[in-house]
C-alpha positions in Angstrom: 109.2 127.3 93.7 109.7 123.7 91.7 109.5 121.6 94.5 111.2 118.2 94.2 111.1 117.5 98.0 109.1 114.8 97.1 105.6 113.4 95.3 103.9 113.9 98.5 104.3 117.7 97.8 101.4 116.6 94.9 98.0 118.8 95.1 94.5 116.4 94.0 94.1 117.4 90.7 90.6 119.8 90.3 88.6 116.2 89.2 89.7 114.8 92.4 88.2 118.1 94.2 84.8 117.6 92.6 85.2 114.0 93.1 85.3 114.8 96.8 82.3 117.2 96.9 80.4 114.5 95.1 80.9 111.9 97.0 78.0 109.3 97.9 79.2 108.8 101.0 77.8 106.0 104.4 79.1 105.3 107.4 82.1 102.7 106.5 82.6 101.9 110.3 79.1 99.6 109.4 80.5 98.7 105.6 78.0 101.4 104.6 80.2 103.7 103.0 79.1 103.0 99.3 82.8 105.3 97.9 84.3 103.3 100.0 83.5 99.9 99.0 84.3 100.6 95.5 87.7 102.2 95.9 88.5 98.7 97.9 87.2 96.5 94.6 89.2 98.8 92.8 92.5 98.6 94.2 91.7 94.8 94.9 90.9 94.1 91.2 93.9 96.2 89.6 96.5 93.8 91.9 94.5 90.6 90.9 94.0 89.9 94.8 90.5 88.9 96.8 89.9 92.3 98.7 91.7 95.5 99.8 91.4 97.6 102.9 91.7 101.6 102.6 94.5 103.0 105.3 95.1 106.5 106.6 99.2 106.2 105.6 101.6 103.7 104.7 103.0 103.7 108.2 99.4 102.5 109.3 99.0 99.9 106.1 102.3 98.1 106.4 101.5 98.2 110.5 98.5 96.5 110.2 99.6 94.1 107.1 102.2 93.1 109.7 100.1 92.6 112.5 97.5 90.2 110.3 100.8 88.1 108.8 101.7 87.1 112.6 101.7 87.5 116.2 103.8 89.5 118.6 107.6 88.3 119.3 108.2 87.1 115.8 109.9 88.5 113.2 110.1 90.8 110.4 113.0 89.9 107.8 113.5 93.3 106.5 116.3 95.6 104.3 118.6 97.3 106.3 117.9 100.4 104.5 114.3 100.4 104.0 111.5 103.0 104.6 110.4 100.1 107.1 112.8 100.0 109.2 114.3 103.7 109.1 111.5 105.9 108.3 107.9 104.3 110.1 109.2 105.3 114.1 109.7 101.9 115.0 106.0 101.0 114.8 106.8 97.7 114.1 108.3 97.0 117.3 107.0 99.5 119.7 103.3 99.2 119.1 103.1 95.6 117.3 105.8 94.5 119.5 107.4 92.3 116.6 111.2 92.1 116.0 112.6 93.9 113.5 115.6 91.6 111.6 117.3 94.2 109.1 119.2 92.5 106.2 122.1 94.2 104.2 120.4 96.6 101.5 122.4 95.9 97.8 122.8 99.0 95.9 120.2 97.7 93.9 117.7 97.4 96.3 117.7 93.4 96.7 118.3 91.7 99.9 120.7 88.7 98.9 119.3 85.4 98.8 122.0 84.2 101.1 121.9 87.4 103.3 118.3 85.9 103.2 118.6 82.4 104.2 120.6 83.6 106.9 118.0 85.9 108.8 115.7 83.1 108.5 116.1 81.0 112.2 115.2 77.7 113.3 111.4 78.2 114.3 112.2 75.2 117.3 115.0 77.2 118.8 113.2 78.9 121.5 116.1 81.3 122.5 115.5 83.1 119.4 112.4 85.0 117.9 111.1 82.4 115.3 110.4 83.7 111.6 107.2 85.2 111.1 107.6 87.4 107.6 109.5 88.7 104.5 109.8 92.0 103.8 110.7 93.6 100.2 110.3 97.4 99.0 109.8 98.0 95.1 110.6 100.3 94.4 113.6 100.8 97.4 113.5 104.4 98.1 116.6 104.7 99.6 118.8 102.9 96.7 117.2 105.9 94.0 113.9 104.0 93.4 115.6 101.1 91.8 113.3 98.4 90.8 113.5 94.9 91.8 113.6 92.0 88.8 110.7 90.2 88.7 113.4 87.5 88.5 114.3 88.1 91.6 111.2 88.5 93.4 110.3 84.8 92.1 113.8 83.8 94.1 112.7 85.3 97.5 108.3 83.6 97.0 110.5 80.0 96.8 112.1 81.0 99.5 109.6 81.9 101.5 107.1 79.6 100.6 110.0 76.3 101.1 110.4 78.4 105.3 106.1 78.6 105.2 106.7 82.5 105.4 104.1 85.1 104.4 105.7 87.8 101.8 105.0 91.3 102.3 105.3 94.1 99.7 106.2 97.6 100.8 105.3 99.0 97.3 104.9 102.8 98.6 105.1 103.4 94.7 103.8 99.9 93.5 102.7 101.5 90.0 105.9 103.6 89.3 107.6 99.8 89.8 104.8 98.3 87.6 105.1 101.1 84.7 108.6 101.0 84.9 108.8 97.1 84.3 106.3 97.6 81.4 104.4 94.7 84.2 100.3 94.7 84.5 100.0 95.4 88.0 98.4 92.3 89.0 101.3 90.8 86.8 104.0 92.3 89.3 101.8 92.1 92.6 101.4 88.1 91.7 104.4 86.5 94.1 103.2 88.6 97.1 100.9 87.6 100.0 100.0 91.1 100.1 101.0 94.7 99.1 100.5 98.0 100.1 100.2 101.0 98.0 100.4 104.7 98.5 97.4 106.7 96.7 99.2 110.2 98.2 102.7 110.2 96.7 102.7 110.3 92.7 98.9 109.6 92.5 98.2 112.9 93.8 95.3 111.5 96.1 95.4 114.1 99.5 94.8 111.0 101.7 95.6 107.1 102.5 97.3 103.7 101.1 95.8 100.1 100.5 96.4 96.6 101.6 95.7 94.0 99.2 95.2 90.3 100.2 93.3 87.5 100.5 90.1 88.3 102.3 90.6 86.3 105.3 93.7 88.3 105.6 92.6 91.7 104.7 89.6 90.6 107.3 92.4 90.9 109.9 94.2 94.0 109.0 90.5 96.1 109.2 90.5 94.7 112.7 93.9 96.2 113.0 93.1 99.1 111.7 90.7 99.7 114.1 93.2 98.6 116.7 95.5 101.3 116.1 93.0 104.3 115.6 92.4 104.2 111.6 88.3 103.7 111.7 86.5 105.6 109.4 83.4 106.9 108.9 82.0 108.9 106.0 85.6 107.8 104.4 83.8 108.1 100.4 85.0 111.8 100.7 88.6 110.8 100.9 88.0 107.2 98.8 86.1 109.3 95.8 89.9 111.3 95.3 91.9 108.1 95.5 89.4 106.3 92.8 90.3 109.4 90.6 94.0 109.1 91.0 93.7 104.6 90.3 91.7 105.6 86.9 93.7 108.9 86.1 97.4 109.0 87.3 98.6 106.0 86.8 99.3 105.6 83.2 101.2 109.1 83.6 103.8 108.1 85.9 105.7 107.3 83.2 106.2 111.6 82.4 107.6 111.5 85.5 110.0 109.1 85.1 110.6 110.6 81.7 111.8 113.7 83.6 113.9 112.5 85.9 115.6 110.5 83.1 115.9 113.6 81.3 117.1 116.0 84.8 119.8 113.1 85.5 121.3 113.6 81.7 121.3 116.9 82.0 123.2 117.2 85.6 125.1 113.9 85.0 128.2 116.0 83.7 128.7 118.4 85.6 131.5 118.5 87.8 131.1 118.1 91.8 128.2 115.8 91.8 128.2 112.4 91.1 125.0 110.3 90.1 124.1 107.6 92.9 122.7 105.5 91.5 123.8 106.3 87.7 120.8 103.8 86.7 117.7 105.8 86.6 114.6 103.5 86.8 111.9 105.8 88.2 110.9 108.9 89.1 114.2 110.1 91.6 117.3 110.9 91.0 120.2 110.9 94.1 123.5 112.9 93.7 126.6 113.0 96.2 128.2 116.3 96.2 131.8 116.2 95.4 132.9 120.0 96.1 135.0 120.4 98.4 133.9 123.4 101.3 130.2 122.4 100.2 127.9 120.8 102.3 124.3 119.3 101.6 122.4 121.8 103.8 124.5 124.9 102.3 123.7 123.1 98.3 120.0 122.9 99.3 119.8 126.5 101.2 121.4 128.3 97.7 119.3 125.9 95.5 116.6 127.1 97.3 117.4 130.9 96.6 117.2 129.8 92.9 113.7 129.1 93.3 114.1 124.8 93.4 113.8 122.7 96.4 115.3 119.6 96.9 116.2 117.3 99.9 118.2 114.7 101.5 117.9 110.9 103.1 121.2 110.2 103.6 124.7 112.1 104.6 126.4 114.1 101.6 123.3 112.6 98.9 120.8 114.5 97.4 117.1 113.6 96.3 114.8 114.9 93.8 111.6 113.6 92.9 109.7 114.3 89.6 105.6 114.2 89.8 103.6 115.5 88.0 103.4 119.4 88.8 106.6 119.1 87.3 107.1 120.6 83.5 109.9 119.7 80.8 110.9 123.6 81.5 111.0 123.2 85.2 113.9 120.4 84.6 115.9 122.6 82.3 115.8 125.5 85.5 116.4 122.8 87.9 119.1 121.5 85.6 120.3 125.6 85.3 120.5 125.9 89.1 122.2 122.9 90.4 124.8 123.8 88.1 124.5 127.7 89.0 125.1 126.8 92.3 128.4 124.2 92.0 129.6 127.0 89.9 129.2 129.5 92.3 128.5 128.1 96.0 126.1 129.8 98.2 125.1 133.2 97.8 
């Protein structure tokens, strides 16, 4: 089965394996967990930020991020069409009891500047929740891993810094953005008062995200973390595979962005699908189904009899994600059977 689902269908590599059965591992609840500490001054270096907490899932690290930005009955300014706000079971509100404020999402990913200024209220009215955080995701799953302009991101820091707001990075897949904008990582991490970054997705780690921040700050979200269940103990096992994937998988994303380039030209004419978005800046690549008398769960159910598995986030759109247990001949059959089965239909 090539299985485009998505990149947290990635296996640790086998140097990841015998990281893990190597691992010099303490008791981290205590600061004692020697894997531990380094992965953290890792991840903290790489972003050019003061320290870095490891997380069990991104769900847990933007959770916690949130908590340590500000307290309960503020708000979080946030895309309408974000992971954040869709896809995290209203964490946000129902166990940090903040208030999520969604924005419109562009098709690009961006939250408009004046969509923006809007959301953000008068902190002296007291009918309303006051402003307590900005919220971006780069790159925005949901808009085909579009990348936000650096450009841009400079916009929304003057923004936030003339309102005194905090700005929060949702960077799931922070080094597809960075390889993708040819940007150093601490380069594109700069403008943000923290970030968090998955290690599971197209870094193959089996296990956890990161928090980057000030220390003060990231000081607050390990007290949240232990808040909301995410203490660790001999955490080197799991810390010695996500070292592996910062020195090793990075620098490869860009294959996987090579191939979904290359699966999107190779689909992109072929009639009853329509690229969306046609701009291909990462690692996905979305299609709307335009045959009449075929639905998305009938496309995927007779893709999946050819052996290729994708899915879906949104009504009548398809996703694929390339990683890397995906070949150059895996994209020509994936290529062979989307267009077997808009030949065809279901079998």
């Amino acid at each position: 089965m090539i299985d485009l689902l998505s990149d947290t269908v990635t296996l640790p590599t086998q140097e990841m394996r015998q990281a893990m059965f190597d691992a010099e591992v303490g008791d981290a609840g205590y600061g004692e967990d020697p894997t531990l500490n380094r992965l953290e001054a890792l991840a903290a270096e790489m972003l050019g930020k003061e320290d870095a907490a490891f997380l069990s899932s991104g769900c847990q690290g933007n959770l916690a991020a949130l908590l340590a930005h500000c307290p309960r009955g503020y708000e979080v300014i946030v895309g309408d069409r974000s992971d954040l706000y869709d896809f995290e079971a209203g964490s946000v509100s129902v166990v940090g009891g903040l208030v999520l404020h969604p924005v419109p999402t562009e098709t690009d990913g961006r939250l408009s500047l004046d969509n923006l200024r809007s959301a953000i209220r008068d902190k002296s009215d007291y009918q309303c929740a006051p402003p307590g955080v900005i919220v971006l995701e780069n790159p925005h799953c949901q808009r085909g891993g579009r990348v936000l302009p650096a450009t841009y991101i400079k916009e929304v820091r003057e923004l936030a810094d003339k309102h005194g707001l905090p700005l929060h990075l949702d960077g799931a897949r922070f080094f597809n953005a960075a390889i993708a904008s040819k940007s150093a990582p601490a380069e594109m991490a700069k403008d943000f008062d923290s970030i968090m970054f998955s290690l599971s997705k197209g870094l193959a780690a089996p296990f956890g995200s990161m928090v980057c921040g000030t220390r003060s700050f990231i000081d607050r979200v390990r007290r949240y973390r232990k808040l909301l269940g995410g203490g660790l103990r001999q955490a080197g096992f799991m810390a010695s595979a996500a070292i592996v994937a910062l020195q090793t998988m990075v620098d490869r994303l860009i294959e996987d962005h090579r191939h979904a380039l290359l699966l999107a030209t190779k689909i992109r004419d072929i009639p009853g699908l329509r690229l969306e978005p046609s701009v291909i800046d990462t690692n996905m690549v979305f299609f709307r189904l335009e045959r009449d008398g075929l639905s998305v769960p009938d496309f995927l159910a007779a893709l999946s009899q050819r052996r290729v598995r994708m899915g879906t986030l949104r009504e009548g759109v398809v996703r694929a994600v390339l990683h890397y247990l995906v070949s150059d001949h895996d994209v020509d059959t994936t290529a062979n059977a989307i267009r077997s089965v808009l030949q065809a239909g279901p079998r």
